[in-house]
N, C-alpha and C positions, 0 to 999 in steps of 0.2 A: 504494500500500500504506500510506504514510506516511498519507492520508486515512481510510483504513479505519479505520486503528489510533486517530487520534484522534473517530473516530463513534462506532467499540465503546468508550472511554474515557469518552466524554460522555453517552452511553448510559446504562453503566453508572452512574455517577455520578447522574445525574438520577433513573434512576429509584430508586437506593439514596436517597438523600434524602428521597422520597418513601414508601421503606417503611418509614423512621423516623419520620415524623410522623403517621402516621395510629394505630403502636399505641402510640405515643406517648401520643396523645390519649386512646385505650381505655382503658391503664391509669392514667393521671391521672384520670379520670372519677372510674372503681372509687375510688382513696381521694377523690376529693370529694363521692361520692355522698353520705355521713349528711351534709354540712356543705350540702349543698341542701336534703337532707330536714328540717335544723333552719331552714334561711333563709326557703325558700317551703313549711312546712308539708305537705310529702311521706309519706303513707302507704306500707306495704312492699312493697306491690304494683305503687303507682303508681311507685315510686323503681325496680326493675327496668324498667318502660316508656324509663325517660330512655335505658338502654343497650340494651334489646330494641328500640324503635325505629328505632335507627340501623343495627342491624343488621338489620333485617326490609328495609329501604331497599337496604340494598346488597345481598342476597339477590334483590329482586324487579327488581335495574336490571343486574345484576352480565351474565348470558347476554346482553340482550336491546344492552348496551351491546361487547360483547366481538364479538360481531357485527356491530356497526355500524360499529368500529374496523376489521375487516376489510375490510368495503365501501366507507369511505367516508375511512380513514388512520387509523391509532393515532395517530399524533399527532396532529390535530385535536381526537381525542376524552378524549385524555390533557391535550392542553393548558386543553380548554371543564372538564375536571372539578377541574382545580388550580384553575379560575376561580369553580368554586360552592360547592368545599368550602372556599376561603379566605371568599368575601362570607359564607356559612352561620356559619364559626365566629364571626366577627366579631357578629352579629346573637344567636348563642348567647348569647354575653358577657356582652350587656348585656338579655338577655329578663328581664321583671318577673313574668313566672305559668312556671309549668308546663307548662300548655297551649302554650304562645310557645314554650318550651324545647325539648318535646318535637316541635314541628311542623317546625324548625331544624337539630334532630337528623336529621330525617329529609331533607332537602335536604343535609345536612351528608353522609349516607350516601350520596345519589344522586352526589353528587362522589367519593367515594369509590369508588366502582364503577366507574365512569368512568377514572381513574389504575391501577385494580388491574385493571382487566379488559386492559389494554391498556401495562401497566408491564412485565413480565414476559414480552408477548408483545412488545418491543419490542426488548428484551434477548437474545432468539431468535433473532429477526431478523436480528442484527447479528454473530451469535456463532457460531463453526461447532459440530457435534455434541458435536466431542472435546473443549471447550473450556466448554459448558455448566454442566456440574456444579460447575465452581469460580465461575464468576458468581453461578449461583442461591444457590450458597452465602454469596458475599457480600450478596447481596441478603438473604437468608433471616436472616444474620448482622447488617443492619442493621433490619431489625423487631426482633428481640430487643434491640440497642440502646436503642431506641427504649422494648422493655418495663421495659428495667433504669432508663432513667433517668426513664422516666414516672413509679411509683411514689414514688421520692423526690423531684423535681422538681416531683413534682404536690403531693405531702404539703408541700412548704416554699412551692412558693403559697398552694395552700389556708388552711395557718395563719398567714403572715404580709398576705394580701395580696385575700384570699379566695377561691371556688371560681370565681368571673367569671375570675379571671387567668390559668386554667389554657385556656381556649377563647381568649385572645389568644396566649398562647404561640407556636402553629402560625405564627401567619398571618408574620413577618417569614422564615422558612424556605419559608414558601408560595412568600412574592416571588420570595426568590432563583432556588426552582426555575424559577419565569414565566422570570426574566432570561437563563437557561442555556437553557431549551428556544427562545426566541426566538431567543438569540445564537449556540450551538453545537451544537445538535440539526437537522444540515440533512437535508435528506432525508425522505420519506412512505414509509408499508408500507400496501399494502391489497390483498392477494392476492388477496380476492374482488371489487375492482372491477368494476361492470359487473350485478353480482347485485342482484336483490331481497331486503328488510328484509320479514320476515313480523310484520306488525304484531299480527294477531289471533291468531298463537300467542306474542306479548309478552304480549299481553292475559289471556290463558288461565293463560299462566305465575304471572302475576301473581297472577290473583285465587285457583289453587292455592295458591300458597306463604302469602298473607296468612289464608288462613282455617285452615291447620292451626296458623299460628304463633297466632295471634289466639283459635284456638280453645281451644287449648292454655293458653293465660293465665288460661282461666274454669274451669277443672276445680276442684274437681268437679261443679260446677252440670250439671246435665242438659243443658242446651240447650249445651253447648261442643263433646256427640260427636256432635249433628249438621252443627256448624258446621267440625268437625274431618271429619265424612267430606262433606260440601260439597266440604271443602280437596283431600281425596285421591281424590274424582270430577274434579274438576278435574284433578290429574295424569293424571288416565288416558284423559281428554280432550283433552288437552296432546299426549301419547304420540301417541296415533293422529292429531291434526293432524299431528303431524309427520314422521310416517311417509311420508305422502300429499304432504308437499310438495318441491316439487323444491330449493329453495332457503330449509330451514329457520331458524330462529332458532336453534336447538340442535340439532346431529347426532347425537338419538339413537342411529341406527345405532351410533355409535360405543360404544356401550354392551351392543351383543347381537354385533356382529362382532370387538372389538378388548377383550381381556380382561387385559390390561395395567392399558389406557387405565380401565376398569371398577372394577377391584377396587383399582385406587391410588387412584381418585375415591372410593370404599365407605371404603378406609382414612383417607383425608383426614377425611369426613363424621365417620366414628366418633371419629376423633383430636381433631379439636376438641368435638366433641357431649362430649368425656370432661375437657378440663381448662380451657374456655374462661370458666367462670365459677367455678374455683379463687380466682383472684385476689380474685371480686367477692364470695367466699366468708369466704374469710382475712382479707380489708379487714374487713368488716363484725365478724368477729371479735374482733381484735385491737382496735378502738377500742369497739367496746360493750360483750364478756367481758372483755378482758383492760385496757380505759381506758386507750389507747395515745394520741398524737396521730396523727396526720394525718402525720408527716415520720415521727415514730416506726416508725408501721403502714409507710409506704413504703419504710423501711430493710430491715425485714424481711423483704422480700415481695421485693425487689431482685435476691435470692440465687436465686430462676430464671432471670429472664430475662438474668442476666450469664454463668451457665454455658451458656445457648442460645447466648450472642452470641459467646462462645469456640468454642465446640466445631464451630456451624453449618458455619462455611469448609472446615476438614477432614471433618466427613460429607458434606458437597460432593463435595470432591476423591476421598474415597473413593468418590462412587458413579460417580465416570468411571472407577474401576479396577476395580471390582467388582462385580456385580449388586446394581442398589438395591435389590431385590425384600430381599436380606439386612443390609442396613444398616439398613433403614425396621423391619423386623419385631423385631429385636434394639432398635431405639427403640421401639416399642411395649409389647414387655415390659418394661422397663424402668419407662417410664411409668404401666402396669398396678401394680407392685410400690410408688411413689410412692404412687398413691391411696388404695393398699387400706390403707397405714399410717396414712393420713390419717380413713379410719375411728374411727379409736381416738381423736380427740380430742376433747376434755374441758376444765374451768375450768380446772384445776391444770397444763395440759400444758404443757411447758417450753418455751422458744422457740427453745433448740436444735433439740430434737425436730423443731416445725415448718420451723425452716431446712433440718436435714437431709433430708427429705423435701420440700422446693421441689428441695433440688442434684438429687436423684434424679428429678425432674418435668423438670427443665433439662437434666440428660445426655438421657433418654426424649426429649423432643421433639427436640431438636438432632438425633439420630441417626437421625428418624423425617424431619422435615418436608421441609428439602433434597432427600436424597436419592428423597424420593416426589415430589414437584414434578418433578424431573429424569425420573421414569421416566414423569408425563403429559406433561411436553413431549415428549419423543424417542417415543411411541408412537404421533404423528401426522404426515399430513403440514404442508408451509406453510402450505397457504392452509387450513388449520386452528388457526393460534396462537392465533388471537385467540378461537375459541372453548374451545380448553381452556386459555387463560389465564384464560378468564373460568370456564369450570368449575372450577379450582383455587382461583380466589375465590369461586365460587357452594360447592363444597365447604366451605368454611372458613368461610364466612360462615352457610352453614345450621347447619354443625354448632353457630357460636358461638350461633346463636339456639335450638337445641334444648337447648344445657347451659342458659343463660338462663332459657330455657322450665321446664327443671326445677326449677332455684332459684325461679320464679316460683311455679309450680304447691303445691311444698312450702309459701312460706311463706303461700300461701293455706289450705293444707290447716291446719298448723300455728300459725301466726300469725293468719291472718287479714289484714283492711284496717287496722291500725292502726300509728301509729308505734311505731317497734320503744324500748320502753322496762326500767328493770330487769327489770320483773312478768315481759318474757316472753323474757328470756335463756334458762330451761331450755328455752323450744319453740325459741329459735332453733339452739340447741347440738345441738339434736336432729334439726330441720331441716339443718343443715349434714353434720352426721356420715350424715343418709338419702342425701343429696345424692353423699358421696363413693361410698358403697357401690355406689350406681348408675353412676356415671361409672367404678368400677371393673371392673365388671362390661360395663360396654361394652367398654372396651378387651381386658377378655378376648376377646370374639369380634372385634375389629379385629386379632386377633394374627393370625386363622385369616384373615379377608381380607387381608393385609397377606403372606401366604405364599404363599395360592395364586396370586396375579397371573400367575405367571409371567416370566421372562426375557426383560428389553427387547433384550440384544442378539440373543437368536436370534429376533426377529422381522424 
């Protein structure tokens, strides 16, 4: 027993490290993004590329790797990805173009996918049922960490030291994790040992997901809604391989028989798709409208992800006592009421204002994210973690790429390819303020997915 207790500790531990650094890194970007854009000469278009990159990477590796940890061990596949997202960041650092930067980013992602598809399913693993909801919570509780201290931590690199030093940061916390999974992480998980890896619906998945994100980027040019329903022939292609195979890459199934498992992955999607490019939103704000610094802007912006990192553990704990179906939904409205205030802003708007409205985005998410992670884990079986760990990242990581998407799409509408400079603060004020209304209006209807799921424990 004594053994147990110290696997589920090292467990935990390892992988809680690990969901600190990665949104660590996201939100550090957000405030280094203008400070690239002035170094290596970045258009506004292209400067969303450096963070929709990373994220289209871990969206297209996220399934296809969550599966492969089940066949083949999470840990293996958790340890090879601390392996690429460390060499990745490092080569970040010191890239001299954009091109370089943005190629790194996306290796930087494919390690990423790797750790997250098969972190969380490792933690499962290890943990009994009744005992679940307080882990993920800490887990869940260590990415917000991660978000509270990226913004400021990344802003006092940025300005003192530049935006390279923000892509070294990671890698000394990379090691350590190396040293702990070598030294006290004993033991492999691979419930589907013995199964076939479907490579050609990896394939399928892939070139789906890249051409709706991809496609999306070019709006409103003509030719991006053929390359956008390319994207979504491909899903529907995907679908029906999968159906037919005995030993899928994604269990669909799981999404027309298990209505839990369904509508808390819908609510995932919409959750993120609604505040994932807040940050990258209010960054840009605050140092162009408002001529903040870089630590400044980061102070600011701080004020969500430290009430996420509070509150996380106990929306945990509450959804082992209660149906998360009710936890997650009352976070969602919350978060709806967040955005829609965020609407309203403007040159003149106070920075209280924006504070109090990040608290209310930080209570919203906390009471949402946990406790809906909790109710896709327990709404399958075992030798299923490792794919709905990796669906709770393919969730999370599409949604980040569609709010992205949106910010992208606007400031091509709005702005255009050019560096974002005084001339065109009213299109950007205006672009952001279209940007919230919509992420607001999503979460409206994530309210209604987020209800009807139904009750994890009467299944």
């Amino acid at each position: 027993m004594m053994n147990d207790d110290k696997l589920k500790k090292s467990a935990l531990i390892i992988a809680t490290l690990n969901s600190f650094i990665t949104p660590f890194m996201g939100s550090s970007i957000n405030i280094a993004l203008p400070s690239i854009s002035k170094d290596l000469h970045v258009d506004a278009v292209l400067l969303g590329w450096i963070a929709t990159s990373y994220l289209l990477a871990i969206a297209v590796s996220m399934v296809p790797f969550g599966r492969l940890a089940d066949i083949y061990g999470r840990k293996k596949i958790f340890t090879s990805g601390i392996i690429l997202f460390t060499i990745s960041s490092i080569i970040c650092a010191v890239s001299p173009s954009t091109l370089m930067l943005i190629i790194f980013r996306i290796f930087q992602g494919v390690g990423n996918a790797m750790v997250f598809a098969t972190g969380m399913a490792i933690i499962v693993s290890v943990y009994p049922p009744q005992e679940r909801g307080k882990v993920l919570g800490i887990n869940v509780a260590a990415v917000y960490i991660g978000l509270s201290v990226g913004p400021f931590l990344g802003g006092v690199l940025t300005q003192y030291l530049s935006w390279r030093s923000v892509f070294w940061a990671p890698v000394p916390l990379s090691l350590i994790i190396l040293i702990l999974v070598f030294c006290r992480l004993k033991g492999e998980w691979a419930d589907a040992r013995g199964e076939t890896f479907d490579l050609i619906g990896s394939f399928i998945y892939a070139v789906a997901i890249v051409g709706v994100i991809y496609g999306m980027t070019l709006l409103p040019a003509i030719k991006s809604l053929w390359i956008i329903l390319v994207g979504f022939i491909g899903f529907l292609i995907f679908v029906r391989w999968e159906l037919k195979r005995s030993f899928p890459v994604f269990q669909v199934k799981l999404f027309t028989t298990n209505r839990v498992f369904a509508f808390s992955s819908l609510a995932a999607l919409i959750n993120y798709s609604a505040t994932f490019a807040v940050t990258f939103l209010l960054s840009l704000y605050l140092q162009h409208i408002k001529a903040f610094s870089p630590q400044t802007a980061g102070l600011v912006l701080v004020a969500q992800p430290i009430v996420q990192a509070i509150l996380s553990p106990f929306a945990g704990r509450l959804s082992d006592k209660i149906e998360p179906r009710i936890v997650a939904t009352s976070g969602m409205s919350v978060t709806t009421i967040g955005l829609f205030f965020l609407i309203f802003l403007k040159q003149g708007t106070s920075i209280e204002y924006i504070i109090g409205c990040l608290i209310f985005l930080g209570i919203g998410f906390a009471l949402f994210s946990s406790p809906n992670a909790n109710a896709i884990m327990s709404s399958v079986e075992k030798r299923f973690f490792g794919i709905a760990s990796g669906a709770v990242g393919t969730m999370r990581n599409l949604g980040m790429m569609v709010s992205m998407g949106v910010a992208t799409v606007l400031f091509n509408i709005f702005i255009g390819r050019v560096e974002i400079t005084p001339e065109q603060f009213p299109l950007l004020i205006k672009s952001i303020k279209v940007a919230f209304l919509i992420f607001a209006l999503f979460c409206l209807g994530g309210i209604f997915a987020s209800l009807v799921r139904g009750n994890v424990r009467a299944n």
